[in-house]
C-alpha positions, 0 to 999 in steps of 0.5 A: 574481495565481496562488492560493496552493497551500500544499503540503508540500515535502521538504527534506531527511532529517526535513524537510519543510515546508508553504509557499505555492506557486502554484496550477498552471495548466492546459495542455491534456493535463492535469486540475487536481485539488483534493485532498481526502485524502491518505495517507502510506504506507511509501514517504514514509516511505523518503523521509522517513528516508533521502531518494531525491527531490530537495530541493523535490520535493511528495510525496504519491501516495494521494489523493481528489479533485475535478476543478475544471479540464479541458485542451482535448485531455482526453477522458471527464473533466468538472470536479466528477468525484471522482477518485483517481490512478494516480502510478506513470503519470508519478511523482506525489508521488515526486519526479518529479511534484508531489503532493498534499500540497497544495491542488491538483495539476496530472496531466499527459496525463490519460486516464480509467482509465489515470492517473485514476480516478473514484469514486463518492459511496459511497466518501468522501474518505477511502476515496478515498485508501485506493484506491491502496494497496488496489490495490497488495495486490490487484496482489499477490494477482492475480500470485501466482494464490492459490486458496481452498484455499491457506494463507496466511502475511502477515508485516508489518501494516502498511498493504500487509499489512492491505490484502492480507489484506482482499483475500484475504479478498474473494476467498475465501481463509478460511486466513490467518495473519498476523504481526507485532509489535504486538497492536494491528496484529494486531488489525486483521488479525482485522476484515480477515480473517486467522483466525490472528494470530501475534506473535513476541515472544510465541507462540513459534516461528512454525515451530511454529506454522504447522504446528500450523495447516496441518499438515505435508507431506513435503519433496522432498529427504526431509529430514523435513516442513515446514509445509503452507504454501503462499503467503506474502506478505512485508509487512515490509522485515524481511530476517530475515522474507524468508529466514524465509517462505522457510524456512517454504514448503512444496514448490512454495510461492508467495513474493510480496514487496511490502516494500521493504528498507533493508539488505542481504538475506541469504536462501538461494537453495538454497530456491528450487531445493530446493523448486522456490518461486516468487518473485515481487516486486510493487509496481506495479498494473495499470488493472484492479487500480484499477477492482477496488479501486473495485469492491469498495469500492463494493459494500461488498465490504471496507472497509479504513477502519479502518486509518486511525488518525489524521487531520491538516490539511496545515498539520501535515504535519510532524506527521503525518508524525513520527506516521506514523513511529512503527509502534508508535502508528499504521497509517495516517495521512490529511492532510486538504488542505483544512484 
């Protein structure tokens, strides 16, 4: 008889429901994983409000764990390593692979820092689970080629928001704004690193205020000076605050999105030619931004652990998961899969 493997399953739009499965069986390429922690990020969230996998699809892709079962034909990897997984490799917990909203998850064509990745005992479960999403900042940060002189705009405090900024920092970048609506986000940023908080609901004109703080330049066009911003990462899936950073850019200034937009954009193009900007999108990561993530967790370099504001067992997935929702209560939300 198999093991049980309760695992949160999608049904539908706002449904999504923990139920008994069988414990997946080894094949010989492949790793079996028992999953420690795991996060809900913005992605579930999309899945969550507006579908995009398919009905019976076991979601979940920032997880910590243990490998308690090893294929044949799988090489550097032995049971009792603790891991976390790259799920972009074969689509983990995005509906293309089972994930690890459960007790344990199968990783098929397991190859040691490409789709899996051992962690220290310094950095605990919970910091585990955090990896992927500190990876996907620091993707950003590498492809965007951001110095310690530049001046930074962060608009969204979410997780990728927060996570960027602690990233910025441990590289040396001291001039960060951020930007976002709740005080309480805002807050976070400052113990992540961002000198400057800015909440549009009530410091006024962000225009305003970036060029009080970075001072102004001249404009290509000699149209009058725009604020000395240099890079701006756009967090927020806000279409507004896209066209916005775009707008606040100065000349020959760097645009990295990392948000994901549920409406129809409208920006001016013409920015991008009038101050020769450079637009670039990031949602994936390399090996190496794993490995960096891990590296900086374990020396101690940033600790993003405090983003993590509530914690549930899998068996109240469905709670969390409407917790998770809520921005102006949580940041970031842990399943606990092992209880």
């Amino acid at each position: 008889m198999k093991n049980s493997n309760p695992s949160g399953v999608f049904h539908a739009i706002h449904d999504i429901r923990v139920e008994e499965m069988d414990q997946p069986e080894i094949s010989a390429n492949s790793v079996i994983v028992k999953v420690a922690k795991t996060g809900i990020c913005g992605t579930d969230l999309h899945i969550y409000h507006e579908g995009l996998v398919p009905k019976g699809s076991v979601l979940g892709h920032e997880f910590s764990g243990e490998l308690i079962e090893i294929g044949k034909d799988v090489k550097d990897l032995k049971i009792g390593d603790r891991v976390v997984i790259n799920p972009m490799y074969n689509g983990v917990g995005l509906g293309l692979a089972p994930g690890g909203f459960a007790n344990f998850v199968k990783i098929d064509g397991a190859k040691l820092n490409q789709n899996i990745f051992k962690i220290p005992d310094n950095i605990d479960s919970e910091k585990g689970a955090l990896i992927e999403p500190l990876s996907v900042g620091l993707a950003a940060i590498n492809i965007t080629d951001v110095h310690p002189h530049d001046k930074v705009l962060v608009t969204g405090c979410g997780t990728i928001g927060l996570v960027t900024i602690a990233g910025l920092k441990s590289k040396g970048i001291e001039n960060i704004i951020a930007s976002d609506i709740s005080s309480k986000r805002l807050e976070l940023a400052k113990k992540m690193g961002a000198k400057h908080t800015f909440n549009p609901t009530t410091d006024g004109d962000i225009k305003t205020f970036v060029s009080q703080t970075y001072g102004e330049v001249d404009s290509l066009n000699y149209a009058g000076k725009l604020p000395n911003l240099t890079v701006a990462f756009e967090c927020s899936g806000v279409s507004a605050l896209l066209a916005q950073s775009m707008d606040l850019l100065a000349p020959d200034g760097k645009l990295t999105v990392l948000a994901i937009y549920s409406k129809d954009l409208v920006v001016d193009p013409n920015l991008v030619v009038y101050k020769r900007l450079t637009v670039k999108g990031s949602l994936f990561y390399k090996p190496e931004d794993f490995l960096e993530a891990i590296e900086l967790s374990s020396k101690g370099k940033l600790d993003i652990s405090p983003l993590v504001t509530h914690q549930f067992p899998l068996a109240e997935l469905p709670k969390a998961f409407e917790t998770q929702a809520d921005g102006s209560k949580s940041v970031k939300v842990l399943v606990d899969c092992q209880e």
